[in-house]
N, C-alpha and C positions, 0 to 999 in steps of 0.2 A: 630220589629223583630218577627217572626215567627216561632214557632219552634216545628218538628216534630217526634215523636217517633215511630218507627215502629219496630212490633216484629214478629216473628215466633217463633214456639215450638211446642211442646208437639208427633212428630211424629219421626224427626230423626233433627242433626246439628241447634238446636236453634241460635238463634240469633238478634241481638238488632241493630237497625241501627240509625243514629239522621239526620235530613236533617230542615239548618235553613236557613230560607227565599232563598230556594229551592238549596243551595248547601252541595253537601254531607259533614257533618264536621267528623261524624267516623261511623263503623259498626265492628262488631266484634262476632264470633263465642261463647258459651260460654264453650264451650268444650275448648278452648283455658284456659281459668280462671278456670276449675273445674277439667281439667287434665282426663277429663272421653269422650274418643273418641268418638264422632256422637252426644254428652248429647243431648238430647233431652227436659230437662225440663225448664222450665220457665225462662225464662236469664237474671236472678239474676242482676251476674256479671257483662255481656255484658252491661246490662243495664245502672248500678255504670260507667262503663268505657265512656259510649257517653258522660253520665250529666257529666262526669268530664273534659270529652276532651275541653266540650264546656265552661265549667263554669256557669252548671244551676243548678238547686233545681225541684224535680215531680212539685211543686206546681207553674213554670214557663214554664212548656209545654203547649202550645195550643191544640194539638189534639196527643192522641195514636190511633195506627194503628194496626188492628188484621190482620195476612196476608192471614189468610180464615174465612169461615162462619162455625164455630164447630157443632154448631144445626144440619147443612145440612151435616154436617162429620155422624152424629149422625143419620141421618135420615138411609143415605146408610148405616152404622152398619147393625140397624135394620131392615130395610128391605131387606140388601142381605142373614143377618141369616136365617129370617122367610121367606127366598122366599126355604131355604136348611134344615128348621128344619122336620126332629127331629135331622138331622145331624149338628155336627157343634155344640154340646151344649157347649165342652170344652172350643172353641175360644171365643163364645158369652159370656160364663161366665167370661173369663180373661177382652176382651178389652172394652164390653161394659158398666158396671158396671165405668171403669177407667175414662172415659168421663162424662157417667151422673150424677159421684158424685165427678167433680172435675174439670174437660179439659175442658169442654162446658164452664162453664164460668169464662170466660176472665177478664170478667172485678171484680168479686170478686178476680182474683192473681193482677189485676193492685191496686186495690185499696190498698192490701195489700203486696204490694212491692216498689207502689209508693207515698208514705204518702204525704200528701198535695195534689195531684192531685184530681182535680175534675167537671174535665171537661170528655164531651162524650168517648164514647171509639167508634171508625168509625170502620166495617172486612171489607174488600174488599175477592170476588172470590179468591180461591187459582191462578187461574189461569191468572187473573186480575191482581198481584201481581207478576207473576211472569213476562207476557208482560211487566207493568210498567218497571221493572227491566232490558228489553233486548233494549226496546225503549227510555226512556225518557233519560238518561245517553249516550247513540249511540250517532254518530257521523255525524249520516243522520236527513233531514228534515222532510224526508219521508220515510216510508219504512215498507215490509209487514212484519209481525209478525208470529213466529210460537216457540212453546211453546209445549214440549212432558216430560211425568213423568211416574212416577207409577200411581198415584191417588191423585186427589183435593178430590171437595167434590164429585161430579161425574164423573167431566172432568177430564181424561186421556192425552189428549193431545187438543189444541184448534190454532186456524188462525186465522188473523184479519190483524190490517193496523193501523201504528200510523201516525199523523200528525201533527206537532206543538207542541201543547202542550195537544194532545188529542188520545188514542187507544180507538179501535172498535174492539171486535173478533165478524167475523160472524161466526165461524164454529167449531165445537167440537165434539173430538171422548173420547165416555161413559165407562165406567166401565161395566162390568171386562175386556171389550176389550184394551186393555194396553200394548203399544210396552216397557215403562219400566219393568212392572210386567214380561214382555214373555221373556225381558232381563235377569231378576233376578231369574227368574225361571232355566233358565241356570244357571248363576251365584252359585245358591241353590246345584243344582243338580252337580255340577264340583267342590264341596267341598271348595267353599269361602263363605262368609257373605255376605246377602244380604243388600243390602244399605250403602255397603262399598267395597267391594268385585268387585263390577263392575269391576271394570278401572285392576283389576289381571284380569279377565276373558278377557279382550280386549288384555291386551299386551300379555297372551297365543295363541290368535288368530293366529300369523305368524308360529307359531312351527308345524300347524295340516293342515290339509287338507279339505275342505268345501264340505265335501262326502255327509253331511246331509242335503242338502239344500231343495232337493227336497222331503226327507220324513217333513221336517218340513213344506214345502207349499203344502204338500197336505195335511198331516193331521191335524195340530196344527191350521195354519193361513190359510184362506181363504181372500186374497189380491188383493185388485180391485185395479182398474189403478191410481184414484184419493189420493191413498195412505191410504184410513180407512181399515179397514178388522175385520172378527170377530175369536177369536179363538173358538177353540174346547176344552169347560171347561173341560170335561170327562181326558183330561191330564194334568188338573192343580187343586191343593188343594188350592188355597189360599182365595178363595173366603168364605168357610165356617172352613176350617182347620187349624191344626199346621202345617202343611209344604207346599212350593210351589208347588211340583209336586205331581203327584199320582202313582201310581204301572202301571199305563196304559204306564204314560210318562217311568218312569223304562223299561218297554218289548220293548218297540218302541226305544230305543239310548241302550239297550243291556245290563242293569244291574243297580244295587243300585245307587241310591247317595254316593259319593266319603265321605268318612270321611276326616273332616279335617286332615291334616298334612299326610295323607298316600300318598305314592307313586300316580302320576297323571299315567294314560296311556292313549295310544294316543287317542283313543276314545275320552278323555276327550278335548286333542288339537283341534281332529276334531269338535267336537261341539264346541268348543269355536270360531274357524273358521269358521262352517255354521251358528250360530247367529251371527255373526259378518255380514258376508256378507248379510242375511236377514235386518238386521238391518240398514243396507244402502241401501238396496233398498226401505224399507219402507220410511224410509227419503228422499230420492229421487224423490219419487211419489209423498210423501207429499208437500218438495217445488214445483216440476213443476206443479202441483195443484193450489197454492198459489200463484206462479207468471202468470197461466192462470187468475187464478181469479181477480188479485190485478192490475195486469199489473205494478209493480211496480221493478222497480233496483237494490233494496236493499234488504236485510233481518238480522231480526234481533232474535236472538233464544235464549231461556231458558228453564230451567225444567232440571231433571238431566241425560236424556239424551242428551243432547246439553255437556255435559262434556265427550261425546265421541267424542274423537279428530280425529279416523281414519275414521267417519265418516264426520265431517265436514272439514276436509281434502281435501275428496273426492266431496261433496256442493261445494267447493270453486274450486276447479279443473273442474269439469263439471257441473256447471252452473246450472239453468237457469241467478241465478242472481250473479250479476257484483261483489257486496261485501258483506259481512257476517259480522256481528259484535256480541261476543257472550258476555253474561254477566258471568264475572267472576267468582264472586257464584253464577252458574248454577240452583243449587238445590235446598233447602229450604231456608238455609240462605239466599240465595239473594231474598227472599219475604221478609225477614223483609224491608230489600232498595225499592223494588220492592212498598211494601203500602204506605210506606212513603212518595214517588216521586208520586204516584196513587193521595195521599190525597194531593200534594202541587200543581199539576199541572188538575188534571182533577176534584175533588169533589170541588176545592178554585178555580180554574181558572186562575191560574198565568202562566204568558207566560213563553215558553223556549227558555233560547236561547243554540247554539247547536257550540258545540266547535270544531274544527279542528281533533283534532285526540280522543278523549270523554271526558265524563265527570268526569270519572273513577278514577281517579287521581290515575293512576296506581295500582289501589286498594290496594295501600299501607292506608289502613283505620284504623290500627288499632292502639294501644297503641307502643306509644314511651319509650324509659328512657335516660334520661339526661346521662353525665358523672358524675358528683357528687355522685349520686346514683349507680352506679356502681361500680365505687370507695370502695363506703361506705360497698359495700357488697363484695368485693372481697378483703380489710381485715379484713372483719370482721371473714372472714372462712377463713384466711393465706393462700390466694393462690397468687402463683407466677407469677409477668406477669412485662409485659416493660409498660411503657405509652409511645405513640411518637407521640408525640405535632406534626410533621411536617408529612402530611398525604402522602408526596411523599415517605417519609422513609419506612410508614406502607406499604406504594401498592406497593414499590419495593421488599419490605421483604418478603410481602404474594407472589408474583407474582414468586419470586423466588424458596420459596418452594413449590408453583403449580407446579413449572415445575422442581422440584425434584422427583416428586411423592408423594408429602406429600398431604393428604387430609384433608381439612380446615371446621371447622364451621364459618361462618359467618354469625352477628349475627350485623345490621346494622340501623335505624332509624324507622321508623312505622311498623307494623307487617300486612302481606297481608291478604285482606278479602275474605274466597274464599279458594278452598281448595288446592291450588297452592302455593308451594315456588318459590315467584320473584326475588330472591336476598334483602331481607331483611331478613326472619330467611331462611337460607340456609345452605346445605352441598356442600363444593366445592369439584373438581378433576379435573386432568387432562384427557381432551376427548381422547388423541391421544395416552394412553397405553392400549394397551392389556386386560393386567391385570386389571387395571380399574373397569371393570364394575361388575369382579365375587369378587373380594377384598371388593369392598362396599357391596354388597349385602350382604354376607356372617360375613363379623368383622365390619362393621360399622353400616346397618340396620338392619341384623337379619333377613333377610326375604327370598321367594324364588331368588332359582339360576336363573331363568327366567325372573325375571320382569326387564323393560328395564330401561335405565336412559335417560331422556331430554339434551340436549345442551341448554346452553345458546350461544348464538350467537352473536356480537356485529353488530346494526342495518343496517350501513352503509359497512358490509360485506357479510350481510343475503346473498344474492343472487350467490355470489361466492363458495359459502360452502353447498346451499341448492337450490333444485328446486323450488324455489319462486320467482313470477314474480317481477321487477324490481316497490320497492316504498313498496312491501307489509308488514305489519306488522304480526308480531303475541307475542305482549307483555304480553299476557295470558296465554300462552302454552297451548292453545286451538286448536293447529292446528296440523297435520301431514303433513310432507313435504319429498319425496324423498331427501338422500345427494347426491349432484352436481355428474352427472357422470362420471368427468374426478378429483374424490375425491375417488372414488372407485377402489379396488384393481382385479385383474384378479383370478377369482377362477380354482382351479384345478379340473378335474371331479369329482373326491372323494369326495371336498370339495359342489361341487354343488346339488350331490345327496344324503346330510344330511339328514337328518330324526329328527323328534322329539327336543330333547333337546341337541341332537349331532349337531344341528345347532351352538348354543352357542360356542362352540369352533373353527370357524370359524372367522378370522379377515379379512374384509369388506372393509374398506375406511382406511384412514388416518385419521379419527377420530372413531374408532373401539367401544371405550367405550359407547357411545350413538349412534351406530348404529344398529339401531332391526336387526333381521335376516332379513328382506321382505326387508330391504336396504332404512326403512323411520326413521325419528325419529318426536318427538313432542318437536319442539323448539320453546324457546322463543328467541324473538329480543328483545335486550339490547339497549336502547339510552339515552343518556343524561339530555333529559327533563325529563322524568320518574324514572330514577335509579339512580342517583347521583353516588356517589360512587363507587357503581357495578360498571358503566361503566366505571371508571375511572380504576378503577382495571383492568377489562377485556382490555382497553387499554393497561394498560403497558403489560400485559401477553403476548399481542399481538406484542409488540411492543419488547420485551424478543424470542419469540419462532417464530412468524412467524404466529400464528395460533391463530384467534379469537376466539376459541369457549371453552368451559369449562363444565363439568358434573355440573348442578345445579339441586340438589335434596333436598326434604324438610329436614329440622333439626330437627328431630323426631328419635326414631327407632318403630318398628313392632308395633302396639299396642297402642301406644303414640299420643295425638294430635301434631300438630307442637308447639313447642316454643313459649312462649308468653313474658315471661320477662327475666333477665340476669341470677337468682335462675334456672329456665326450661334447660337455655343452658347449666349451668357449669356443670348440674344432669347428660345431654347426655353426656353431651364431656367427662365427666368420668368413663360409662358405656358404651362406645363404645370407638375403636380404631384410633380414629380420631387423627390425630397428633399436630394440632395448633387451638386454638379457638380466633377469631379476634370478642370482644364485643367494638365496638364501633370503637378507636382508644388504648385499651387495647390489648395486644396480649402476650396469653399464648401458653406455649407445654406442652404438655400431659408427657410426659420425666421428668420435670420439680415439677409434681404434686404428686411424690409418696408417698408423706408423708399423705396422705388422706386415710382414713382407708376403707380397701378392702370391709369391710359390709356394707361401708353406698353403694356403688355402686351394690353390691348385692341387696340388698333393692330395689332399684331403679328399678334396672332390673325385680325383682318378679313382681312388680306395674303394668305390665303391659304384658298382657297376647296374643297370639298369634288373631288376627282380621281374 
């Protein structure tokens, strides 16, 4: 036996992954265990959680895996300050000092977290780590690689070609030139958080109008055919600064950076729509590049731009190549799996073999809990719930009050790796009301009135319900897919010539609630070999109402990582308006729990502050 530990950390969403004798046995977030959204630091936790899944001791791992080179993190520091000094002392003073007397080395937090280990510590490239991650787990033999972020150690974004059991990047766009950073830079400037904030700044995209496209390709980005381009620093702070943009970027889109929580205006729609649109064309260039170069069919994408679904969407709709396979933890986490698979498959030599639909195993990777344990803790704090021992009783029960309009936590066997609720800690609803989408956002999330909701879809209907060619998957909710057009309802002029956030109140298809305004959503397909459960539920719902598909959103609110154990869920389902929580084969109502004191749920809610 073989057994491999690979970690990421110290920048944003740490994470621990275990991979023995080359199949993945668990990986997990550690902001999941520390309750502290993107944690970034050393993954403790995550760590405890693999050796326990597998049943090992530090002093029975073969080889730990760093998912980048920190020296060469260290290097770009110092040499992008001093290429800016005398400017720039403040940031130099914060981040570099944090590195050189702590982050760099890796192997002093392994040794002192992993007692008994004492064997080598391997970094692989950040960006090495992250290929590993899109290739080795894929469901191709062959297939070209492309990999886009904020920043490795230099590399930005890199291309190459996996094979077997072996990836090559020949090709790399450097620092500061960075289609994530020019992402987040927007992101900064339209008043959300950067390196979480993204994926709001995408689903604002349909509300506005891509007016800015062409001040941003002339001034900011200089974009050649091949896909690289440099920008124009003089409009961005991050290189030497506290903030991403500068007063330049400010004159040029017509005013301050938005403070959080203030009214958006449309300005802010419309840049979120002209990076948006820029941002797929640079991906655009970049694959048909890639596939000039590779000649290859397939492709396989990481980095935490590839967690932008409306653009690979659009990759997977116009081509060059045939199928896309994305890795689930996009971003950093998925380096920790990413080095891991690097050190089993390419530094050892062990062959792969290559599974039918991946290797992913739904990226349900993370910590389970028994019933016993549930039990145990559901009287220990007097809460009220039914057991039902016969799982058809449970899925007619929930399925029932889906289609009451009661909104459900669902809260079901391993916990997803990756920033995606699959149906195992999830929030359900009914897709087909109305009200739907503004009721969660508003009493159940906490978050803006604009951000969209995903369908889950049940696999073997995807194509009736969704412009998705016949066979396709998208088990990640990696994808954007128009809803079928004879699913769609006739607009009235009024209703067509919406504007801004007045889109919102516009009802679209027959599944209303997970339909964006632009008339696509980002669904997942539900099937049986991967979701157990789920699907069996989304059956009967289906088999109840006529209609496959269901709001599946993560079991968090605002602020909060997703759910990691049965304590995580009971905390939400009592600080939000959710009406039924289904832990396991346990199923409580919210109705049912008011003998629970109104502070501890206040409490809860303070924990966690607006993202």
């Amino acid at each position: 036996m073989v057994a491999i530990l690979g970690i990421s950390a110290f920048f944003h969403d740490a994470a621990a992954a275990l991979v023995v004798d080359g199949r993945i046995v668990a990986a997990a977030q550690e902001e999941r265990f520390t309750r502290i959204k993107h944690d970034p630091s050393f993954p403790v936790r995550a760590i405890e959680y693999c050796l326990e899944a597998a049943g090992l001791t530090p002093d029975r791992l073969d080889l730990v895996v760093f998912h980048d080179k920190p020296l060469q993190k260290v290097d770009r520091l110092i040499e992008t300050y001093l290429g800016y000094a005398p400017r720039g002392f403040a940031s130099f003073s914060r981040a570099v000092p944090e590195w050189v007397g702590g982050k760099a080395d890796v192997g002093r937090q392994v040794r002192r977290h992993l007692p008994g280990y004492r064997r080598r510590v391997l970094y692989t490239r950040h960006h090495e780590s992250h290929a590993a991650s899109a290739f080795f787990p894929s469901p191709f033999e062959r297939a070209a690689i492309l990999t886009v972020d904020g920043v490795g150690e230099w590399a930005t974004a890199s291309w190459g070609v996996g094979e077997a059991n072996r990836i090559r990047l020949d090709g790399s766009l450097r620092f500061p030139h960075s289609l994530g950073l020019l992402y987040s830079a927007f992101t900064y400037h339209c008043g959300f958080k950067v390196n979480s904030g993204e994926y709001k700044l995408m689903g604002l995209a349909p509300y506005g109008d891509p007016v800015y496209v062409d001040a941003i390709l002339r001034h900011l980005v200089d974009l050649k055919e091949d896909g690289s381009f440099r920008l124009d620093l003089s409009y961005f702070d991050y290189c030497a600064g506290l903030t991403m943009t500068s007063r330049r970027f400010d004159r040029l889109f017509g005013g301050r950076p938005r403070s959080p929580e203030s009214p958006l205006e449309p300005r802010h729609m419309d840049m979120a729509a002209s990076i948006q649109v820029v941002t797929q064309e640079i991906l655009s260039r970049m694959a048909r590049h890639v596939h000039q170069q590779t000649g290859m069919r397939h492709l396989c994408l990481a980095g935490g731009v590839a967690l932008n679904c409306v653009a690979n969407g659009r990759l997977l709709r116009e081509g060059p190549f045939e199928d896309l396979w994305i890795q689930p933890a996009a971003g950093d986490a998925g380096g920790a799996l990413g080095a891991a698979l690097f050190a089993w498959h390419q530094a050892m030599g062990h062959p792969r073999t290559v599974q039918a639909t991946d290797a992913q195993q739904g990226s349900l990777l993370g910590p389970g809990f028994d019933e016993g344990r549930i039990r145990h803790f559901l009287d220990r704090i007097g809460a009220r719930y039914v057991y039902l021992e016969d799982e058809s009783d449970l899925l007619e029960r929930v399925a029932a009050m889906l289609d009451q309009g009661n909104v459900v936590g669902w809260f079901q066997g391993r916990m997803e790796f990756g920033p995606r609720a699959l149906g195992a800690r999830s929030i359900l609803g009914d897709a087909r009301s109305p009200e739907m989408q503004s009721r969660m956002n508003r009493k159940i999330k906490f978050r803006e009135s604009f951000r969209p909701f995903a369908p889950a879809v049940l696999a073997e209907h995807a194509e009736a319900w969704f412009d998705l060619a016949p066979g396709r998957e998208s088990p990640y909710m990696l994808l954007t897919a128009d809803v079928a057009s004879h699913r769609m309802r006739p607009l009235s002029r009024d209703q067509e010539d919406a504007r801004g956030l007045d889109k919102l109140r516009v009802c679209r298809s027959q599944i209303p609630a997970v339909t964006h305004v632009d008339g696509s959503a980002r669904l997942q397909t539900v099937d049986g070999a991967r979701h157990g459960r789920f699907h069996r539920l989304m059956r009967r719902f289906e088999q109840r109402t006529g209609c496959p598909v269901l709001i599946n959103t993560s079991f968090n609110v605002r602020g909060e990582p997703i759910v990691c154990g049965p304590e995580d869920a009971w905390r939400c389902f009592l600080g939000t308006n959710m009406d039924a929580l289904v832990l396991e084969r346990f199923l409580l109502l919210r109705a049912e729990q008011s003998q629970v004191p109104e502070h501890e749920v206040d409490e809860y809610l303070a924990r966690f502050q607006p993202d």
